[in-house]
Every structure is written in C-alpha cells, then in structure tokens.
OpenMM code with the backbone's topology and positions (N, CA, C; nanometers):
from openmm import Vec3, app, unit

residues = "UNK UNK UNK UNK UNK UNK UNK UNK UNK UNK UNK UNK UNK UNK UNK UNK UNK UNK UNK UNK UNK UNK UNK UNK UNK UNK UNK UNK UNK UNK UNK UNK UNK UNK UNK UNK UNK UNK UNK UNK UNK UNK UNK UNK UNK UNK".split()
positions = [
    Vec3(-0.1425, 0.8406, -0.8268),
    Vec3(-0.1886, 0.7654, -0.7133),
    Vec3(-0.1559, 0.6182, -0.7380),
    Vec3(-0.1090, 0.5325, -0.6280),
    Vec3(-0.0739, 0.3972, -0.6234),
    Vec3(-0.1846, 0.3189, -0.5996),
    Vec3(-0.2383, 0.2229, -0.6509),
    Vec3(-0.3668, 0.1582, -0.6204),
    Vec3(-0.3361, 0.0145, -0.5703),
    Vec3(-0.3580, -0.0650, -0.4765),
    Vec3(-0.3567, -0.1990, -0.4313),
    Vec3(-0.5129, -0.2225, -0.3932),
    Vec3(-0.4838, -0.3840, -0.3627),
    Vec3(-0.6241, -0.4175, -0.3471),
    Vec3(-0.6809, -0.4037, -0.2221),
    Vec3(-0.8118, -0.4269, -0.2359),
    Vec3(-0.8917, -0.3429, -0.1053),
    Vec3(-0.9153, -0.4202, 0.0077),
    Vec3(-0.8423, -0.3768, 0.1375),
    Vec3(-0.8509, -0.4591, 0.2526),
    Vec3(-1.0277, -0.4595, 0.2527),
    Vec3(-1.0179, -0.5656, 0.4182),
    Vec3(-1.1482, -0.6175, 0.3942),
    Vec3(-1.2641, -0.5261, 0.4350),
    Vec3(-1.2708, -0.3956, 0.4481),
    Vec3(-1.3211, -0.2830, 0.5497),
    Vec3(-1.4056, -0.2277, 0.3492),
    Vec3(-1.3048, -0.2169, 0.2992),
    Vec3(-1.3227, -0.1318, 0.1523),
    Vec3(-1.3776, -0.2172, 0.0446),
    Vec3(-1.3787, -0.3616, 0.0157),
    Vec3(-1.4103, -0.4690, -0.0643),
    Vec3(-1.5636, -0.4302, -0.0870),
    Vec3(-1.6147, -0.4291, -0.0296),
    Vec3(-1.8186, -0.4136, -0.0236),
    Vec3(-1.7963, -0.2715, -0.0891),
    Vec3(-1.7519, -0.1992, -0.0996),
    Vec3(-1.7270, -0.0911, -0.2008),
    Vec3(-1.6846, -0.0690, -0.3210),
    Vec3(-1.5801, -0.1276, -0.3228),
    Vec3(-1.4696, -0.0971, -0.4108),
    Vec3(-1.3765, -0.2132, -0.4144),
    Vec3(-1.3208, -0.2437, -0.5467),
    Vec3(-1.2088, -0.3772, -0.5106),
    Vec3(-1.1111, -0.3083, -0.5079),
    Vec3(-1.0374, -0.1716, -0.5169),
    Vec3(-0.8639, -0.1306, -0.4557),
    Vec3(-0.9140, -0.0004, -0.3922),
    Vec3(-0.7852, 0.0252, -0.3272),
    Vec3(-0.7876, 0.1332, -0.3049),
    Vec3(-0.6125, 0.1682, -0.2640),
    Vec3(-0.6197, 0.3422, -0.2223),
    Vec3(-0.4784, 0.3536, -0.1959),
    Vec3(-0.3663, 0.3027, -0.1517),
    Vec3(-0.2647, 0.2711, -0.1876),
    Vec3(-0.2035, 0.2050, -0.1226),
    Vec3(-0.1367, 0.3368, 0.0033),
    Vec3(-0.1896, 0.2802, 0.1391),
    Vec3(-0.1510, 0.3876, 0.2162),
    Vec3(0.0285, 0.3307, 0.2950),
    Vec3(0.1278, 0.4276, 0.3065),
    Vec3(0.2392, 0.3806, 0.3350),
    Vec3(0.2204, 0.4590, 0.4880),
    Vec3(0.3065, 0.3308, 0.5764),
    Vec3(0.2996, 0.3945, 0.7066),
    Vec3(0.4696, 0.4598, 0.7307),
    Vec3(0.4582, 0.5151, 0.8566),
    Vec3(0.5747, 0.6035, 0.8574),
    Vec3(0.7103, 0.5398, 0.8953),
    Vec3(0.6953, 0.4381, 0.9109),
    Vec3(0.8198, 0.3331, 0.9305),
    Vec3(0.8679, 0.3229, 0.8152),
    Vec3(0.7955, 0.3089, 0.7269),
    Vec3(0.8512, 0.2491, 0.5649),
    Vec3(0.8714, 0.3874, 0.4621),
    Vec3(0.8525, 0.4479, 0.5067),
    Vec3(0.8861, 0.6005, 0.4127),
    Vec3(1.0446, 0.5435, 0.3785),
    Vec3(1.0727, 0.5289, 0.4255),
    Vec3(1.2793, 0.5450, 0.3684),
    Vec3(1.2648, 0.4422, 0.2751),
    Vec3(1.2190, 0.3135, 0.2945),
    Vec3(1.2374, 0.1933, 0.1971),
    Vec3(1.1403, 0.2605, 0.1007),
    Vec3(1.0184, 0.3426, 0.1102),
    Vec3(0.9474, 0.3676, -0.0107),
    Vec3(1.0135, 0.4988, -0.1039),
    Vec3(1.0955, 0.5467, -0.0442),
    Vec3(1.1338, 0.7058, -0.1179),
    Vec3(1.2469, 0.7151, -0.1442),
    Vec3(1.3247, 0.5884, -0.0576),
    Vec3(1.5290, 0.5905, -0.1298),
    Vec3(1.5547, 0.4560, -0.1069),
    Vec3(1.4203, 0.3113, -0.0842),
    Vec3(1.4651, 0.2367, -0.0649),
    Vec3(1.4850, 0.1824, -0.2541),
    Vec3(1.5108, 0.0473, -0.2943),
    Vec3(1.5267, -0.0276, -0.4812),
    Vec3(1.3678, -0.0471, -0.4139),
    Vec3(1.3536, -0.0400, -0.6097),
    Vec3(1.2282, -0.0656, -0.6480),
    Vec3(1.1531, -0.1913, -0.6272),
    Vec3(1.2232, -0.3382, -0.5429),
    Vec3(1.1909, -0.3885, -0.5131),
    Vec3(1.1465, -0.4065, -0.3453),
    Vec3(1.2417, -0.2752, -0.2736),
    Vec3(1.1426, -0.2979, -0.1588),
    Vec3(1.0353, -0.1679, -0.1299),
    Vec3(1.0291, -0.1271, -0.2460),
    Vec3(0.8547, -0.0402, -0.2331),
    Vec3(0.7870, -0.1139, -0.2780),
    Vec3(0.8390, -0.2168, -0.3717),
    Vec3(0.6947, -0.3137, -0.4459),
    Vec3(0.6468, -0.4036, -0.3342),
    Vec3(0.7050, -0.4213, -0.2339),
    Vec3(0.6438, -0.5048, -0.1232),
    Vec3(0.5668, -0.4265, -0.0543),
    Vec3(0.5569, -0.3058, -0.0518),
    Vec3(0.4522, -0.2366, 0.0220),
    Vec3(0.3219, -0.1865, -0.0454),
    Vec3(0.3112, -0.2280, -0.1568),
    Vec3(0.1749, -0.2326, -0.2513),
    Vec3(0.0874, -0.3817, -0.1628),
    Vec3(0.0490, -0.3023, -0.0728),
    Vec3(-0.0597, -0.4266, 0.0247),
    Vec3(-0.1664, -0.3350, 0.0391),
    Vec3(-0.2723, -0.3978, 0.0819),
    Vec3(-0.3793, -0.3507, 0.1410),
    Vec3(-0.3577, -0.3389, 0.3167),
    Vec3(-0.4102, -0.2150, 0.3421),
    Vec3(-0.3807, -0.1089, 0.4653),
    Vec3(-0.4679, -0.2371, 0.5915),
    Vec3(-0.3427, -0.2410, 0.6663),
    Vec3(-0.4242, -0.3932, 0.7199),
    Vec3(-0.5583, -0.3528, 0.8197),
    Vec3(-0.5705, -0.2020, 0.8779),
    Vec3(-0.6641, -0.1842, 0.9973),
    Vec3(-0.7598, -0.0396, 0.9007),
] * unit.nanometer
topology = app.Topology()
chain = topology.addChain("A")
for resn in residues:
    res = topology.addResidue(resn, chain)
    for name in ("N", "CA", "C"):
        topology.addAtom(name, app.Element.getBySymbol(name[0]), res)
C-alpha cells in the first residue's frame, strides 16, 4: 500500500492515508517514469 498525507477530511484521524489514484492518471501511474507517479503521491483532494 502507498501512503501520502492526509487530506483535510482524514487529518482529525489519522495523519496519511492511501494514496488514492484517479482514472485519468492510471497510464502515468502503471507505464508512466518513476517520476511522474511520484507526483501523484498527494492527498485525495475531495
């Protein structure tokens, strides 16, 4: 499991949580360089 830090919904809980990938970015996360999946280690903005 990938862990980033915890948007502001999850913080009063927990300081990370999953990093959830949306379905636009699957290609840059699964055959994109290892530098453009590291940009998607964010916190899940909604």
């Amino acid at each position: 499991m990938v862990m980033t830090e915890a948007c502001i919904h999850i913080a009063d809980v927990h300081d990370r949580m999953p990093v959830i990938v949306r379905r636009d970015d699957w290609v840059d996360w699964l055959e994109g360089p290892p530098d453009a999946a590291g940009l998607l280690y964010r916190p899940y903005p909604s």
